[in-house]
LOMAR-358873 format. One record per residue: residue number from 1; residue in one letter; x, y, z of N, C-alpha, C, O in turn. Coordinates in steps of 0.05 Angstrom, whole numbers. Example, Ala and Ser with C-alpha at 12.3 -4.5 7.8 and 13.67 -1.06 7.14 Angstrom:
<keba i="1" aa="A" n_X="264" n_Y="-114" n_Z="156" ca_X="246" ca_Y="-90" ca_Z="156" c_X="264" c_Y="-66" c_Z="156" o_X="285" o_Y="-66" o_Z="169"/>
<keba i="2" aa="S" n_X="257" n_Y="-45" n_Z="142" ca_X="273" ca_Y="-21" ca_Z="143" c_X="258" c_Y="1" c_Z="157" o_X="268" o_Y="23" o_Z="161"/>
END
This chain:
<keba i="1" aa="X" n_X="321" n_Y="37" n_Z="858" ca_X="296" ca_Y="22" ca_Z="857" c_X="277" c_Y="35" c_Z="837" o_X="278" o_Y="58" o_Z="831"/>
<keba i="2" aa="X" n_X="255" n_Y="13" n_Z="826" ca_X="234" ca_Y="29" ca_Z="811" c_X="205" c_Y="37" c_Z="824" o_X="194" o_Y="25" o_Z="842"/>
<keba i="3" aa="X" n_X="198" n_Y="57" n_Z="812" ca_X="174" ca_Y="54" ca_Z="827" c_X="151" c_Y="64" c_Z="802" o_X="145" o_Y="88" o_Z="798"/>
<keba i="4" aa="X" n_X="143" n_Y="48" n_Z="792" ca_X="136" ca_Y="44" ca_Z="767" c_X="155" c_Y="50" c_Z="742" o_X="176" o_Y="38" o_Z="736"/>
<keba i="5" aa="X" n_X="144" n_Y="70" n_Z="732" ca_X="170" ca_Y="86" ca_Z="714" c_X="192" c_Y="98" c_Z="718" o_X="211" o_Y="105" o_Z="704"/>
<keba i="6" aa="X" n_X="184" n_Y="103" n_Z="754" ca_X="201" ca_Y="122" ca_Z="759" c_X="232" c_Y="106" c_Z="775" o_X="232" o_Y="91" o_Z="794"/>
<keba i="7" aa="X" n_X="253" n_Y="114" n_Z="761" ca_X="276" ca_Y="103" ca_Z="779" c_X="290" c_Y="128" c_Z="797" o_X="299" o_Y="151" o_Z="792"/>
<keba i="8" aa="X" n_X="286" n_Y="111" n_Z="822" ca_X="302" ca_Y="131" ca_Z="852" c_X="339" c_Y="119" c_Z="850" o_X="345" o_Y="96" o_Z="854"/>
<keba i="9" aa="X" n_X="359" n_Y="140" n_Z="843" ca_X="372" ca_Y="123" ca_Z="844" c_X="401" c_Y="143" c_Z="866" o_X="398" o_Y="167" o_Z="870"/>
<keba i="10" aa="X" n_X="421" n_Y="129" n_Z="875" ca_X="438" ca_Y="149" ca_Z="883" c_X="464" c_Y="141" c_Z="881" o_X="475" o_Y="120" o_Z="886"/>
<keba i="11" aa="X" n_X="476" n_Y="164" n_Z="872" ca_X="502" ca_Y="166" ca_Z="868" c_X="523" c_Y="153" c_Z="894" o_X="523" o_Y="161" o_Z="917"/>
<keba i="12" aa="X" n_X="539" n_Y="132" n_Z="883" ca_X="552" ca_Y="118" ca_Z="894" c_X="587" c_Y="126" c_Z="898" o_X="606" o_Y="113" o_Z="908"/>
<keba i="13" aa="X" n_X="585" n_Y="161" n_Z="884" ca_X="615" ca_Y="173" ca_Z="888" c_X="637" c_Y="151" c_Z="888" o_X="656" o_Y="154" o_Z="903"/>
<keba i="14" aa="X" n_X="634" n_Y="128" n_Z="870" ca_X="663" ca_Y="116" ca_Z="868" c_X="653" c_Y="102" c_Z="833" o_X="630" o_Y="106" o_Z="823"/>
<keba i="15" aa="X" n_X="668" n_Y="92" n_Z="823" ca_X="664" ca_Y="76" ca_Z="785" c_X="658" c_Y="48" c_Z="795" o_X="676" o_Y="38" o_Z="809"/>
<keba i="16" aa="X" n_X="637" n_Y="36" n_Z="790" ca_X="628" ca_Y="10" ca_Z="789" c_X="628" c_Y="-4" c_Z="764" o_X="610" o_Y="-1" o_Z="748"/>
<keba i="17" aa="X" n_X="647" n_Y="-19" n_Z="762" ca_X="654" ca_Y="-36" ca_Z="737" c_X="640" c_Y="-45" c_Z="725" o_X="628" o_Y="-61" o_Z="739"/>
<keba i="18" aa="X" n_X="631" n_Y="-45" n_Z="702" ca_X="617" ca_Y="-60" ca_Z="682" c_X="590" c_Y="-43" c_Z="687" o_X="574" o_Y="-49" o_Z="670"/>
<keba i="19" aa="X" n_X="582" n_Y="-28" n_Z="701" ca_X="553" ca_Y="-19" ca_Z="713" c_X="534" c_Y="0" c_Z="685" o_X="510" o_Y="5" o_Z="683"/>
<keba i="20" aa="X" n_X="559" n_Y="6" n_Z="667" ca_X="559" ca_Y="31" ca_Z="658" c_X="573" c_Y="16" c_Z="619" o_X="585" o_Y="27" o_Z="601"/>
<keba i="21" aa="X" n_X="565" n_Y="-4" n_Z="621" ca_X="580" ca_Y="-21" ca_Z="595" c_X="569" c_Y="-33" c_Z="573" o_X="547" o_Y="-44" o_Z="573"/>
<keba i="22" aa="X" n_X="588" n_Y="-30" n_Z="550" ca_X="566" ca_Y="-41" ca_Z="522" c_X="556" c_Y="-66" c_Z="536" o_X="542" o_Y="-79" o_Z="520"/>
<keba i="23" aa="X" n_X="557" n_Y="-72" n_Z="547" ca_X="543" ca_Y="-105" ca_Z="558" c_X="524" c_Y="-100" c_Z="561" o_X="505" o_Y="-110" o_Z="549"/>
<keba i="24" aa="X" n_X="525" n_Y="-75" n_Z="583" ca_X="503" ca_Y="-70" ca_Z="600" c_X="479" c_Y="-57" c_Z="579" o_X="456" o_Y="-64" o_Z="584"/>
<keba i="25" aa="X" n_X="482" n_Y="-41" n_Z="559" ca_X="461" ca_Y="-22" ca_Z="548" c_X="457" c_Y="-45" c_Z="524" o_X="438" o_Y="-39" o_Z="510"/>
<keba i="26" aa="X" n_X="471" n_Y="-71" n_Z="516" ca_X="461" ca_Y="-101" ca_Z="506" c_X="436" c_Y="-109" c_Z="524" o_X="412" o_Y="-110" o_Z="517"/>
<keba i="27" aa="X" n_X="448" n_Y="-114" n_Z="547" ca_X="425" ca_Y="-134" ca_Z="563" c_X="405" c_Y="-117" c_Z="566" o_X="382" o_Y="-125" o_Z="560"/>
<keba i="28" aa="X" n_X="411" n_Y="-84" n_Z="577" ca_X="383" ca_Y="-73" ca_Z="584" c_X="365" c_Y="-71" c_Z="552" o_X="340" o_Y="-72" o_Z="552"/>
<keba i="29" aa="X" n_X="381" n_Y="-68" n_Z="530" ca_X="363" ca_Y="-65" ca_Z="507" c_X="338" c_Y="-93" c_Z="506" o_X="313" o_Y="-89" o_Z="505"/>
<keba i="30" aa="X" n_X="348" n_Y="-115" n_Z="507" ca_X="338" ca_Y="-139" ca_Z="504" c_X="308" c_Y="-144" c_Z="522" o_X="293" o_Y="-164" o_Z="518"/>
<keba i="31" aa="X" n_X="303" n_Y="-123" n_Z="539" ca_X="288" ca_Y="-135" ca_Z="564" c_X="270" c_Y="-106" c_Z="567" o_X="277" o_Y="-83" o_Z="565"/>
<keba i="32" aa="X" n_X="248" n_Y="-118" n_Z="572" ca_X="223" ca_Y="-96" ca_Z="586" c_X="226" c_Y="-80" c_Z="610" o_X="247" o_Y="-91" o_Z="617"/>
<keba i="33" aa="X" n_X="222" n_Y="-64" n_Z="627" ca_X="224" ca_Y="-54" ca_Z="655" c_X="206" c_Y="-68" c_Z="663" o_X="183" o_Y="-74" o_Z="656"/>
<keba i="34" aa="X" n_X="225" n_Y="-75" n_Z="688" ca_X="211" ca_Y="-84" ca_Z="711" c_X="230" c_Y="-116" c_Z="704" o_X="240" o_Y="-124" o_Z="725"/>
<keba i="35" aa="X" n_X="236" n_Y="-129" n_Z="687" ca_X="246" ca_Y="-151" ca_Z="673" c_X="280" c_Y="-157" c_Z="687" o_X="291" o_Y="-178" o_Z="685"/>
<keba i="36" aa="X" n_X="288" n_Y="-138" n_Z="696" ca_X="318" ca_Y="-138" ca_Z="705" c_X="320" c_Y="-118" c_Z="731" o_X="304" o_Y="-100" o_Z="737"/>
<keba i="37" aa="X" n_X="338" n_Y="-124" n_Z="741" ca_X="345" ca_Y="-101" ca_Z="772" c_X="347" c_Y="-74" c_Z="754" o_X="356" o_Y="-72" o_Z="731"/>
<keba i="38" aa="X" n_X="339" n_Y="-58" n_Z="767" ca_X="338" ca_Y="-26" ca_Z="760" c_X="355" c_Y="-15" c_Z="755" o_X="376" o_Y="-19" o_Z="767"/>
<keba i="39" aa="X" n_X="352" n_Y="6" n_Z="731" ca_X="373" ca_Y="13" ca_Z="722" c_X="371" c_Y="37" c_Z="709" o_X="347" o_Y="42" o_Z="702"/>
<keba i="40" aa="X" n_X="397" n_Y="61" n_Z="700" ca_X="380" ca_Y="85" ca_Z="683" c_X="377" c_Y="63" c_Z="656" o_X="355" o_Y="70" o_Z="647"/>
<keba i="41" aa="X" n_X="384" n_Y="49" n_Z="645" ca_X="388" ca_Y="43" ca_Z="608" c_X="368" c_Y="30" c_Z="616" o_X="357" o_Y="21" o_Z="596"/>
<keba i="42" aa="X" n_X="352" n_Y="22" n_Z="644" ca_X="321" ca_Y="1" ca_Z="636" c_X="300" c_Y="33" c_Z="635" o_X="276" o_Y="34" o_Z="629"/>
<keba i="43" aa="X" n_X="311" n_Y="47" n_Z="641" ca_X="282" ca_Y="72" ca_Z="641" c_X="287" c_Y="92" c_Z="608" o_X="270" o_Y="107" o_Z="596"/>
<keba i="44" aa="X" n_X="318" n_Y="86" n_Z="598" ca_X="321" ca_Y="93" ca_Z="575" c_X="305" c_Y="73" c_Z="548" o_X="294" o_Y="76" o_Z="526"/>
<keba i="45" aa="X" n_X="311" n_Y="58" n_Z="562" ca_X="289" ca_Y="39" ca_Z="539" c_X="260" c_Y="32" c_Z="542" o_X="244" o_Y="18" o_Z="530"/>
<keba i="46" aa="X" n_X="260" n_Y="46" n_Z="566" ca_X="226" ca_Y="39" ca_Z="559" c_X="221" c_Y="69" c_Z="542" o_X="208" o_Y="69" o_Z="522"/>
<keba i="47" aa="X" n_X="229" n_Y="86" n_Z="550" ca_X="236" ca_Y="114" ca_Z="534" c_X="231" c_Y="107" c_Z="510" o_X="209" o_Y="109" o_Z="499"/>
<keba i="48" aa="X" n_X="256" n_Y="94" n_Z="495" ca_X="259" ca_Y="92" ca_Z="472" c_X="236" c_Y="75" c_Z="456" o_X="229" o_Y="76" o_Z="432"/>
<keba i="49" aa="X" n_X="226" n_Y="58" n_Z="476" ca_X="210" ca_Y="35" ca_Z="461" c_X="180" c_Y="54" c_Z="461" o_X="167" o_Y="57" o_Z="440"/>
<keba i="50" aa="X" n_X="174" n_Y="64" n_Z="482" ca_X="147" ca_Y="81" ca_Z="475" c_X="153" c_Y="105" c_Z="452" o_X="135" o_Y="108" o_Z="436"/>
<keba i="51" aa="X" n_X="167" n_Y="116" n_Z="451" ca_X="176" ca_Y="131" ca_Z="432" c_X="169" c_Y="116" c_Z="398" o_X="156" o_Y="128" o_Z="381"/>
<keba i="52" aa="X" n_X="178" n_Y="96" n_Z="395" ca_X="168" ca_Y="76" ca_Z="367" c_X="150" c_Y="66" c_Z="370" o_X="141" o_Y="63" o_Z="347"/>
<keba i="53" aa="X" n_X="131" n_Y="54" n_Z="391" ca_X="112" ca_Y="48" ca_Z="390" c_X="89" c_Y="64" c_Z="391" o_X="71" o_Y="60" o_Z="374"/>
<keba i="54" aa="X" n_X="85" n_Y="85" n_Z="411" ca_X="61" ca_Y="105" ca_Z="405" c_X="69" c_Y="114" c_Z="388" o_X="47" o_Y="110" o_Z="378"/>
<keba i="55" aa="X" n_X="84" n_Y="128" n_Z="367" ca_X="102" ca_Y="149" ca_Z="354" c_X="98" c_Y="176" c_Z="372" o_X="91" o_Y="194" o_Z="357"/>
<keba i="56" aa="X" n_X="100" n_Y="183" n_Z="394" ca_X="100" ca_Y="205" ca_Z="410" c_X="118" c_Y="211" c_Z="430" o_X="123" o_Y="195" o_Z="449"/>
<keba i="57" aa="X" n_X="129" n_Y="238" n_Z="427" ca_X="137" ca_Y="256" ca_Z="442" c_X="140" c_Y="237" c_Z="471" o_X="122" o_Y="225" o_Z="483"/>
<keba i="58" aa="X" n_X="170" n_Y="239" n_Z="479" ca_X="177" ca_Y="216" ca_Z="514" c_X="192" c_Y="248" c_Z="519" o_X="201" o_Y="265" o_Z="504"/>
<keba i="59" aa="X" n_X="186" n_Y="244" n_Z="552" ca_X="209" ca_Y="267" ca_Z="566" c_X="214" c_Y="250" c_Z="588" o_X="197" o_Y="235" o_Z="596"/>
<keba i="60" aa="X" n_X="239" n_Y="252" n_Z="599" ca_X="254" ca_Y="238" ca_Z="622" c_X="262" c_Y="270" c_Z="640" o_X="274" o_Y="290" o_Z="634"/>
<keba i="61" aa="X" n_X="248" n_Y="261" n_Z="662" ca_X="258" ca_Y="289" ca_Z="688" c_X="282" c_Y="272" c_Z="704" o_X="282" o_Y="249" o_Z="713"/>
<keba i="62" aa="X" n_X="297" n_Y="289" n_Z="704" ca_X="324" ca_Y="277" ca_Z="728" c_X="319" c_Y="297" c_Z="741" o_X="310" o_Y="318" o_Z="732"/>
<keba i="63" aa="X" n_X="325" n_Y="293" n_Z="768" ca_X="321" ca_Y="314" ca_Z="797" c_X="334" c_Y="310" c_Z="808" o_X="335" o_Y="286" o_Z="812"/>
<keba i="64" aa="X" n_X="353" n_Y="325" n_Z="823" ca_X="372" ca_Y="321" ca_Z="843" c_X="375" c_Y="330" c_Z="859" o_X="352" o_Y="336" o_Z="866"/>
<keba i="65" aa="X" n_X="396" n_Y="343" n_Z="879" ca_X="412" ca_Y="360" ca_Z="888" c_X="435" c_Y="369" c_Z="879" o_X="443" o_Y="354" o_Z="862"/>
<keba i="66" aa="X" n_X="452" n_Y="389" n_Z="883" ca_X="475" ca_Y="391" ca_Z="867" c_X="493" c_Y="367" c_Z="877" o_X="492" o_Y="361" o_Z="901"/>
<keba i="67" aa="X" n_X="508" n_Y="356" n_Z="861" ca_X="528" ca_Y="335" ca_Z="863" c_X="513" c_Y="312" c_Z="858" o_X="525" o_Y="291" o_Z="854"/>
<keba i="68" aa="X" n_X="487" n_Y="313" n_Z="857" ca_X="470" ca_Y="278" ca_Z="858" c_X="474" c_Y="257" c_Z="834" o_X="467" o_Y="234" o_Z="834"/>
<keba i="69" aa="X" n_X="489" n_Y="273" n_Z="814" ca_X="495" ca_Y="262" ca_Z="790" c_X="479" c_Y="263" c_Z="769" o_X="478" o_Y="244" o_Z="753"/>
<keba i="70" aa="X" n_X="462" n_Y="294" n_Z="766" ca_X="444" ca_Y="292" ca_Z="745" c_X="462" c_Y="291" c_Z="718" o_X="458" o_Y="274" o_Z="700"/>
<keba i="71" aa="X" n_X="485" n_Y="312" n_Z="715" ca_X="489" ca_Y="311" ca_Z="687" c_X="496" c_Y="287" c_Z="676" o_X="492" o_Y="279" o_Z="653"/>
<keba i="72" aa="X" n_X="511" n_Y="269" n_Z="703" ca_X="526" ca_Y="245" ca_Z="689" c_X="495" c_Y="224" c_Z="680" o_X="492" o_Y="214" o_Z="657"/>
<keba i="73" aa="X" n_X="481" n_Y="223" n_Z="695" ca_X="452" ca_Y="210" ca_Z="691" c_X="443" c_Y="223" c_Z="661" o_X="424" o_Y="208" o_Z="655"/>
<keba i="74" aa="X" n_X="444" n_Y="231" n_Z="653" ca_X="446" ca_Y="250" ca_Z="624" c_X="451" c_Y="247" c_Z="605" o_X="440" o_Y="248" o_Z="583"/>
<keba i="75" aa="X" n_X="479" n_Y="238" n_Z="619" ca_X="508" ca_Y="228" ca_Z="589" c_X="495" c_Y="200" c_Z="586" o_X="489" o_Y="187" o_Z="566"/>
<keba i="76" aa="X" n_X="491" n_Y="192" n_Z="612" ca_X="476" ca_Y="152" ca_Z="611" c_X="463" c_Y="148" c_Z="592" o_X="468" o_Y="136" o_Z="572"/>
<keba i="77" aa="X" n_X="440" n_Y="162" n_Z="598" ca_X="416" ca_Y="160" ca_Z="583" c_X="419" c_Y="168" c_Z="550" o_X="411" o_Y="153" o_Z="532"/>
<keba i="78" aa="X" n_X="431" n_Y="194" n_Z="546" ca_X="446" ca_Y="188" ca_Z="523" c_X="461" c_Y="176" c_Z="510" o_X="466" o_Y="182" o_Z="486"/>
<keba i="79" aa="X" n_X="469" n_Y="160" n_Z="520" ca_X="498" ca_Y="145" ca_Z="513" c_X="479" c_Y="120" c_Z="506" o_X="488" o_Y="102" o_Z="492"/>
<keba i="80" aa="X" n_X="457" n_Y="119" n_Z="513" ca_X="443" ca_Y="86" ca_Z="514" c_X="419" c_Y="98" c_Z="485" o_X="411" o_Y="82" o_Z="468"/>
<keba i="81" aa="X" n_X="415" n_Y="116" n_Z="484" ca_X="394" ca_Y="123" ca_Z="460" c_X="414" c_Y="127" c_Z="438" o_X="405" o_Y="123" o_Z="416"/>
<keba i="82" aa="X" n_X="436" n_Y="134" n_Z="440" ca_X="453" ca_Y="135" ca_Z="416" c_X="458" c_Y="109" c_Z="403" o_X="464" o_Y="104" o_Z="379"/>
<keba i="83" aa="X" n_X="454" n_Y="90" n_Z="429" ca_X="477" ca_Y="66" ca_Z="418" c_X="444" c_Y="44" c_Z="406" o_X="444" o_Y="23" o_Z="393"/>
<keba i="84" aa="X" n_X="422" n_Y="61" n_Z="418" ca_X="400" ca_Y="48" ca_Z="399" c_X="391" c_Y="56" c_Z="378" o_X="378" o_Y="41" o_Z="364"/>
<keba i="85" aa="X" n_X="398" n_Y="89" n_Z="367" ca_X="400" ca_Y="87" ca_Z="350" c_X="410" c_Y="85" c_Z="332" o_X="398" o_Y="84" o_Z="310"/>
<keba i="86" aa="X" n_X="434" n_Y="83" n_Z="333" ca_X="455" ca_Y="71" ca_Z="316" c_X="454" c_Y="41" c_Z="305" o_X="465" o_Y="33" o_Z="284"/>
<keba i="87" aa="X" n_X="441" n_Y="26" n_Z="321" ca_X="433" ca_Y="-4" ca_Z="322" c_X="403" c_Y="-4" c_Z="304" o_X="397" o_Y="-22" o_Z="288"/>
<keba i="88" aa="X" n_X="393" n_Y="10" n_Z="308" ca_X="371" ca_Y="15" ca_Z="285" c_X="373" c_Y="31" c_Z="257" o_X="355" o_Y="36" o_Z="241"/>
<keba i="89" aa="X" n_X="405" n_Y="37" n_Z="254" ca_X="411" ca_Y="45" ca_Z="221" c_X="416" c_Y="21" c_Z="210" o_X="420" o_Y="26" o_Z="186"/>
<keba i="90" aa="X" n_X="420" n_Y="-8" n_Z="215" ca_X="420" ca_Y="-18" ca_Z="208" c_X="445" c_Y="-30" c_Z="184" o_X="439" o_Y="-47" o_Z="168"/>
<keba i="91" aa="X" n_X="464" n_Y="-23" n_Z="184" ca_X="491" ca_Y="-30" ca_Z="185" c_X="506" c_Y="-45" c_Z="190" o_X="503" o_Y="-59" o_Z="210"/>
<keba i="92" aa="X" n_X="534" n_Y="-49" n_Z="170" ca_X="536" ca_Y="-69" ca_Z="198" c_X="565" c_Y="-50" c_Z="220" o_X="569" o_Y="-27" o_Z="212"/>
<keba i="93" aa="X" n_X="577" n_Y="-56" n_Z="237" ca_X="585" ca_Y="-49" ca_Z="262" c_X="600" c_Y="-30" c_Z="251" o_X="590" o_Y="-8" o_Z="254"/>
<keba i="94" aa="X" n_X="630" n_Y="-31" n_Z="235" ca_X="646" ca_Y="-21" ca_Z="233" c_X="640" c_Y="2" c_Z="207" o_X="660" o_Y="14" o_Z="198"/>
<keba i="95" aa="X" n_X="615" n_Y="7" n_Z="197" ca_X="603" ca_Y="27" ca_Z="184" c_X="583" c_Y="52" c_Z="197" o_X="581" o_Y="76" o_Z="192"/>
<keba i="96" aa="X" n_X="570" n_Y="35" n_Z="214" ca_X="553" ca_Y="53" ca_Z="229" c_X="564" c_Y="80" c_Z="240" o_X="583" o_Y="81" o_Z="255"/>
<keba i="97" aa="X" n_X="552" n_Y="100" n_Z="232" ca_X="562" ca_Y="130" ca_Z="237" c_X="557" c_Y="136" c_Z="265" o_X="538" o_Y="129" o_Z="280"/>
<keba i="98" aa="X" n_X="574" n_Y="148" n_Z="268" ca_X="574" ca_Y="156" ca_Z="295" c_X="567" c_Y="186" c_Z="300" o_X="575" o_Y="196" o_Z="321"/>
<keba i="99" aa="X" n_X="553" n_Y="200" n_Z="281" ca_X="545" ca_Y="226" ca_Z="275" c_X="520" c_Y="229" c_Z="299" o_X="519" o_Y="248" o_Z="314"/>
<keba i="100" aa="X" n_X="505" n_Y="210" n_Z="300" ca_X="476" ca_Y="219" ca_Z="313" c_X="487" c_Y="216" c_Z="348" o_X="475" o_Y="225" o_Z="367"/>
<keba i="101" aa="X" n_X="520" n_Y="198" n_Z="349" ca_X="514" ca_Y="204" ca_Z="380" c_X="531" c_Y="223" c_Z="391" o_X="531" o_Y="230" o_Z="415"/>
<keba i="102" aa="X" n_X="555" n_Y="238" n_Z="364" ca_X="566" ca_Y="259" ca_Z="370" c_X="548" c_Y="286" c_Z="376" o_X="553" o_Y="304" o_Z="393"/>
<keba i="103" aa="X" n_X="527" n_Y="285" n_Z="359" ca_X="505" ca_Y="305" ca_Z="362" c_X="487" c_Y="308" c_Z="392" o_X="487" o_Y="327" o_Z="408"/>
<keba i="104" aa="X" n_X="473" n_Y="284" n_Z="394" ca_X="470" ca_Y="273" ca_Z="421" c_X="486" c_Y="284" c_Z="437" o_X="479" o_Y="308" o_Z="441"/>
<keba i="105" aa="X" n_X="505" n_Y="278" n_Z="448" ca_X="530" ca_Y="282" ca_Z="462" c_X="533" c_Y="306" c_Z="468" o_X="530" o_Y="317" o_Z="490"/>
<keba i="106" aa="X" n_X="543" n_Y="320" n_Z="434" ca_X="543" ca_Y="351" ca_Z="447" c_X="517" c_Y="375" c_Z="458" o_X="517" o_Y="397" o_Z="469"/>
<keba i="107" aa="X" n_X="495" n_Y="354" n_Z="448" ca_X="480" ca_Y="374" ca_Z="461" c_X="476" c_Y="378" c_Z="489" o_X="462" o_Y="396" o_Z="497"/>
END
């Protein structure tokens, strides 16, 4: 759930199909928070969108317990800023470098 910016969310210890899919970081790009059921790629893009619009400095806190799924909440959120910025080099599909989300990634 959200509770303004903030999303409460919990690990469901099994793979939920499509939950986690280029679909999914499509539709959440398209839409404002609060605009769609909750999600990490709706708290990554409001991230990303304040980030271009103020031009300032965003930080995202994940908090857990051990096992709560912070790192994988991590890879999400990265995995959804990579695939916007890559969509903002402006390219077309099968050129777009995939340098900024290997970097991403490994960090």
């Amino acid at each position: 759930t959200n509770i303004g910016s903030i999303l409460a969310s919990v690990n469901p210890y099994k793979p939920i199909p499509g939950l986690y899919s280029v679909d999914a970081i499509d539709l959440y790009r398209e839409h404002r928070l609060g605009e769609l059921p909750p999600h990490i790629f709706a708290t990554a893009n409001e991230c990303y969108c304040c980030l271009w619009k103020r031009h300032d400095s965003q930080c995202v806190l994940i908090s857990g317990e051990s096992g709560a799924g912070k790192t994988e909440s991590t890879k999400l959120l990265l995995k959804f800023l990579s695939a916007m910025s890559q969509t903002s080099l402006g390219a077309p599909a099968p050129e777009k470098s995939t340098r900024v989300e290997e970097a991403i990634l490994e960090s």
